[in-house]
C-alpha positions as CSV (number, residue, x, y, z in Angstrom):
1,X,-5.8,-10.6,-20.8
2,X,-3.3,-13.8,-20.6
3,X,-1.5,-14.5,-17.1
4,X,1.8,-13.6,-18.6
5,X,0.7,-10.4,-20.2
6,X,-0.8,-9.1,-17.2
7,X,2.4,-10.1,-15.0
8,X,4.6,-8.4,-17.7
9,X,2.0,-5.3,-16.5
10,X,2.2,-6.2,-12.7
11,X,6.0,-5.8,-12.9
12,X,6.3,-2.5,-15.0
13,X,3.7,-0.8,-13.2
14,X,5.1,-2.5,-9.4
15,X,8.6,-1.4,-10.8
16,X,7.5,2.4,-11.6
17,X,5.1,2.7,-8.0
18,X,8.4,1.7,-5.8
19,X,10.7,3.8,-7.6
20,X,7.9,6.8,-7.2
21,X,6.4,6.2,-3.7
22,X,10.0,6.6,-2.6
23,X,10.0,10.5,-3.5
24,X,7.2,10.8,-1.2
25,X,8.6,12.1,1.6
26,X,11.4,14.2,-0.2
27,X,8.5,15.8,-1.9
28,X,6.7,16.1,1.7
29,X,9.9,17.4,3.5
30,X,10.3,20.0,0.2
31,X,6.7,21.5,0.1
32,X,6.3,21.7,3.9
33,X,9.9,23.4,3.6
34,X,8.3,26.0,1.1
35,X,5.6,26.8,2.8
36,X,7.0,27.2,6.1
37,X,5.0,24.1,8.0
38,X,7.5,21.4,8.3
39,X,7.5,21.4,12.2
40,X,3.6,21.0,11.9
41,X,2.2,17.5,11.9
42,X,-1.7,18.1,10.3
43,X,-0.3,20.2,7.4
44,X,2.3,18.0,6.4
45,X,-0.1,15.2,6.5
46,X,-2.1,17.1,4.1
47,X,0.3,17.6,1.8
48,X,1.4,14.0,1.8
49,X,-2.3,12.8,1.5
50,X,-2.4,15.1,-1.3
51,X,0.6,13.8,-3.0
52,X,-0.8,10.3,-2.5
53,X,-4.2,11.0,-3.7
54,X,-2.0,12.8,-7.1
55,X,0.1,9.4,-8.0
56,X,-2.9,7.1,-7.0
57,X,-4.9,9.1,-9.5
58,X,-2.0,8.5,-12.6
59,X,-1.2,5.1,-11.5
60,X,-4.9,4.2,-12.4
61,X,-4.8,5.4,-15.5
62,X,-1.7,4.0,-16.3
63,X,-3.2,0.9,-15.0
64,X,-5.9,0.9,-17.1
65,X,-3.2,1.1,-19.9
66,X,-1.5,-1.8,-19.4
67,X,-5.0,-3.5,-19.2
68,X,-5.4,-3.4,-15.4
69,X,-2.3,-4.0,-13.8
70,X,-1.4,-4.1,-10.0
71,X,0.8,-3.1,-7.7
72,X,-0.3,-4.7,-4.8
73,X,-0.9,-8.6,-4.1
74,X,-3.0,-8.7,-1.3
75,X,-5.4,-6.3,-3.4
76,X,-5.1,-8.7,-6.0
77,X,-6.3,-11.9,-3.7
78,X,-9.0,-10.0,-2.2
79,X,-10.3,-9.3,-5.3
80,X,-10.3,-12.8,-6.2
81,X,-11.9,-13.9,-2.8
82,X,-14.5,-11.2,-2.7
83,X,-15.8,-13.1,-6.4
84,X,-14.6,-10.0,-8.6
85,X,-12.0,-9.8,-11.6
86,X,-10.4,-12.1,-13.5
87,X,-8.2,-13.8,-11.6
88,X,-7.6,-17.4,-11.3
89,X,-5.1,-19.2,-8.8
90,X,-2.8,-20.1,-11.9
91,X,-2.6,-16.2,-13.0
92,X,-2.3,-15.3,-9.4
93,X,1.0,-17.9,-8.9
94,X,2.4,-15.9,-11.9
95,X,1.6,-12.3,-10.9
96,X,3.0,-12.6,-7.8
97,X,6.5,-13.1,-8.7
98,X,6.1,-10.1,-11.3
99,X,5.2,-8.0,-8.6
100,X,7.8,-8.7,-5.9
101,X,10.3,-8.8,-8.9
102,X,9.1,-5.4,-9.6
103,X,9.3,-4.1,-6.5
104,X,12.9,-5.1,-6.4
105,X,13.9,-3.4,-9.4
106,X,11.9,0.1,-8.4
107,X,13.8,0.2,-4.8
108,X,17.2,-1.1,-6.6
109,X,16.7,1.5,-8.8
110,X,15.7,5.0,-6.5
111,X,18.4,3.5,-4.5
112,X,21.4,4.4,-7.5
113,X,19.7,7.7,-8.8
114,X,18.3,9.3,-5.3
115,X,20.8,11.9,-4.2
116,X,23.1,11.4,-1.4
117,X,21.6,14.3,0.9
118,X,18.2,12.6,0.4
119,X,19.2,8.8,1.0
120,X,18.4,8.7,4.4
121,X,14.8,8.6,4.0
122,X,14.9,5.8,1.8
123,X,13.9,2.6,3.6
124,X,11.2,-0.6,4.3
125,X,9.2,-1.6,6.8
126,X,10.8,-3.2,10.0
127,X,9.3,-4.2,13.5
128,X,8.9,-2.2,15.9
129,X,7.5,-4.7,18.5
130,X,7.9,-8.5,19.0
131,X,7.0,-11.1,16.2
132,X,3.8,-12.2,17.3
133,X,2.5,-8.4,18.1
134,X,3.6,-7.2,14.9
135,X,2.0,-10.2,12.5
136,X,-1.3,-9.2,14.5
137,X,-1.0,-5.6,13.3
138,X,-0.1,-6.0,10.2
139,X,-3.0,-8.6,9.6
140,X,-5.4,-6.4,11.1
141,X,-4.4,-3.1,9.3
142,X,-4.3,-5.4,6.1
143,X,-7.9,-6.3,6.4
144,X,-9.0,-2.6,7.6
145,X,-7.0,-1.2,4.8
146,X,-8.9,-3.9,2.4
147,X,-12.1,-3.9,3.7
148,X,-12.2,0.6,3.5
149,X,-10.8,-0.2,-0.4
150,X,-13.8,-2.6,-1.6
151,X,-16.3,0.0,-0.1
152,X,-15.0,2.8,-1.5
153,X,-14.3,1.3,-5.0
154,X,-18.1,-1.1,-4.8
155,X,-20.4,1.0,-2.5
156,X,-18.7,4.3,-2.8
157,X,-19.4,7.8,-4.1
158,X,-19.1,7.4,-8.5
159,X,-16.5,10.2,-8.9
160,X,-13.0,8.6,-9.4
161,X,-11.6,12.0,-8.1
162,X,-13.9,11.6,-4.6
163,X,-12.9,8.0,-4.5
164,X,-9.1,8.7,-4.8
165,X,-8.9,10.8,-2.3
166,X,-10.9,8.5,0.2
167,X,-8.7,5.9,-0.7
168,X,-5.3,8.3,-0.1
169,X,-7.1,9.4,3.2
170,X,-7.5,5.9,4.8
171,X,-4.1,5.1,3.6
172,X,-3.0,7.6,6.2
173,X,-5.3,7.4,9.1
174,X,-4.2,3.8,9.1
175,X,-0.6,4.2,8.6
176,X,-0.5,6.6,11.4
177,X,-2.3,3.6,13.6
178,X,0.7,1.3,12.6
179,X,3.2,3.1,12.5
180,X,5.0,2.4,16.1
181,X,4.1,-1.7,15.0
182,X,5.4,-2.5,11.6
183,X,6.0,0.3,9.9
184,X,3.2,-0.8,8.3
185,X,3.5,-2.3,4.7
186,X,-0.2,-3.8,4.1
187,X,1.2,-5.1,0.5
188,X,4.0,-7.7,0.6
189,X,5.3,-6.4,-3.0
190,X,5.4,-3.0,-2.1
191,X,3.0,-1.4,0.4
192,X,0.7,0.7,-0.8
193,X,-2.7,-0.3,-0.1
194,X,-2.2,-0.2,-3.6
195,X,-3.1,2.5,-1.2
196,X,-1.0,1.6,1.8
197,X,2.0,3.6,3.5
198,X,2.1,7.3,2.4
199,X,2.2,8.8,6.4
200,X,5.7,7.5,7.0
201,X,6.9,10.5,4.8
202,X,4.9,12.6,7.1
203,X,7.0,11.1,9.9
204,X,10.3,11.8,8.3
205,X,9.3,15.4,7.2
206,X,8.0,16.4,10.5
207,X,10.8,14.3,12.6
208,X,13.4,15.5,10.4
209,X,14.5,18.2,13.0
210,X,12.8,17.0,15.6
211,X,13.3,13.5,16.9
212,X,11.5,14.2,20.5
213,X,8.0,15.0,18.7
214,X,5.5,13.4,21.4
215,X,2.3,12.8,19.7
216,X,-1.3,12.8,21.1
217,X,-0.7,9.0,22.7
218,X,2.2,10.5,24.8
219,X,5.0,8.0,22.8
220,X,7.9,9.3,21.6
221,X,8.3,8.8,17.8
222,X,12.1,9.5,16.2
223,X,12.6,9.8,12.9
224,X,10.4,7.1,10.7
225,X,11.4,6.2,7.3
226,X,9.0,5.6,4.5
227,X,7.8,2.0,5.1
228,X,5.9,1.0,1.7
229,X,7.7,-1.8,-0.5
230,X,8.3,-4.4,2.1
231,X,9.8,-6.9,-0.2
232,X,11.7,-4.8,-2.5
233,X,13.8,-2.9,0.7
234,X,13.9,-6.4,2.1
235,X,15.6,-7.8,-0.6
236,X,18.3,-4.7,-0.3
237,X,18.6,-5.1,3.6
238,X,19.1,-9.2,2.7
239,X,16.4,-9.9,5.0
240,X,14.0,-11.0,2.0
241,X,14.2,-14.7,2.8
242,X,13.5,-14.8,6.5
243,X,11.3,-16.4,8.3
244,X,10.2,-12.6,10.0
245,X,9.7,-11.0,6.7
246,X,7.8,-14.1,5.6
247,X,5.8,-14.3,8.2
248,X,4.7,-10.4,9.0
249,X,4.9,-8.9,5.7
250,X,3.3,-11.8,3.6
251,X,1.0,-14.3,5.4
252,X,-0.7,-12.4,7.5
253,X,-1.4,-9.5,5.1
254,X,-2.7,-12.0,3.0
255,X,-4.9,-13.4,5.5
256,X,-6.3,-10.3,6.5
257,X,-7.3,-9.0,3.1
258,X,-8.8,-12.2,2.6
259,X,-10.9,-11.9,5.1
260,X,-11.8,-8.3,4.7
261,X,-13.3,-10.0,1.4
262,X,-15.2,-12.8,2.6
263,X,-16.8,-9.8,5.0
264,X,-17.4,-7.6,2.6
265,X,-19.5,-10.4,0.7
266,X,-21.1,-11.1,3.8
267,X,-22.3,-7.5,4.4
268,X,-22.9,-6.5,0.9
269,X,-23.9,-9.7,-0.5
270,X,-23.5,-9.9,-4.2
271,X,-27.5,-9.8,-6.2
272,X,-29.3,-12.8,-6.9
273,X,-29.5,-13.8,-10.5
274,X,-32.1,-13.0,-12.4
275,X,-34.3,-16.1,-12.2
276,X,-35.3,-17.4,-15.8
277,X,-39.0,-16.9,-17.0
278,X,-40.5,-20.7,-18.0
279,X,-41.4,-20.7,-21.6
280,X,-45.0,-20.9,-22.0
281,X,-46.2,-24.3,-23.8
């Protein structure tokens, strides 16, 4: 596939995850709602793995549609550094516009059609902690988050279905680890690791009502908004441009899942080839 073509891809498909991945905690808050655990922390994180692990499964196929399109940069540059996929450096300079472009259109556009009742649990990431601190996090979470995706993808079990839902469980387990640093984001574009970000709906369901909920660490968590297209909610909040949002949300993610690739070559080196038989004379 062209550069252009799959950036035309990278932007429908960015454009569609942000405007989705927005519902997630509204769906969270509604189901726990329903059946009668939304003061409960493990069931509600459940139900929001299980909504993650539901529209990561589509999105692939509607991926694999538009002839494998992304959502998420950083996946995109690990890929490229661990020696897999397509990519070149040319294609890469025009898919990343596509995707931040896309995410700016999907937040733009939840933002006008989301009920009023609903619209405070629309948000991005922010920082929690000072600069420095939170560029750490978000570069280590970047390259955990990036380093689980290549083994589960490359090493892991052969069933899509077991692989999903592997990817939608480290999503949370690392979001909850973030969460009182930089939201997290782990995907300048949008978040989610083409995987990252789904727990921060857990937070807002479970906080909803209950903005002194102490968790096992002994901090005090109030209520946390879902924190998964970093450049598109920056672009609403007119914080896009800084040097913060620069800095945090795009560098260092990028440095950490390109590390989490030259790793993962390192410890799963790729085969030799196949050395060439000498023609007999």
């Amino acid at each position: 596939m062209g550069p252009v073509k799959a950036a035309v891809g990278d932007l429908v498909l960015t454009f569609m995850w942000v405007f989705c991945a927005s519902t997630f905690g509204i769906l969270t808050s509604e189901i726990a709602a329903v059946v009668g655990v939304q003061a409960q922390f493990w069931p509600s994180m459940l139900i929001t793995t299980a909504i993650v692990f539901v529209f990561v499964f589509v999105f692939n196929v509607i991926a694999d549609i538009l002839g494998g399109a992304s959502f998420n940069p950083t996946g995109t540059a690990a890929f490229y550094a661990a020696g897999l996929g397509g990519d070149s450096l040319i294609s890469m300079a025009i898919r990343f516009p596509a995707q931040a472009a896309g995410a700016v259109g999907g937040a733009l556009a939840i933002v006008e059609v989301m009920p009023p009742k609903y619209k405070h649990m629309l948000g991005g990431p922010s920082l929690k902690v000072d600069l420095h601190t939170g560029a750490i996090a978000e570069g280590v979470l970047t390259f955990l988050i990036t380093f689980a995706v290549l083994v589960i993808i490359l090493k892991g079990p052969r069933s899509n279905i077991v692989k999903t839902w592997l990817l939608a469980m480290a999503t949370v387990v690392l979001v909850v680890a973030g969460g009182a640093y930089t939201g997290p984001s782990m995907n300048p574009a949008n978040d989610c690791p083409s995987f990252e970000s789904p727990v921060a709906a857990v937070h807002t369901a479970i906080c909803r009502n209950h903005n002194d909920l102490v968790w096992p660490t002994g901090e005090v968590f109030g209520v946390l908004e879902w924190k998964v297209m970093a450049f598109g909610w920056a672009y609403l909040n007119k914080w896009h441009d800084t040097w913060d949002q620069f800095y945090v949300y795009w560098i260092c993610p990028f440095i950490g899942a390109i590390l989490a690739a030259w790793v993962f070559r390192v410890v799963f080196p790729p085969p030799a080839p196949p050395a060439k038989k000498q023609k007999k004379k």
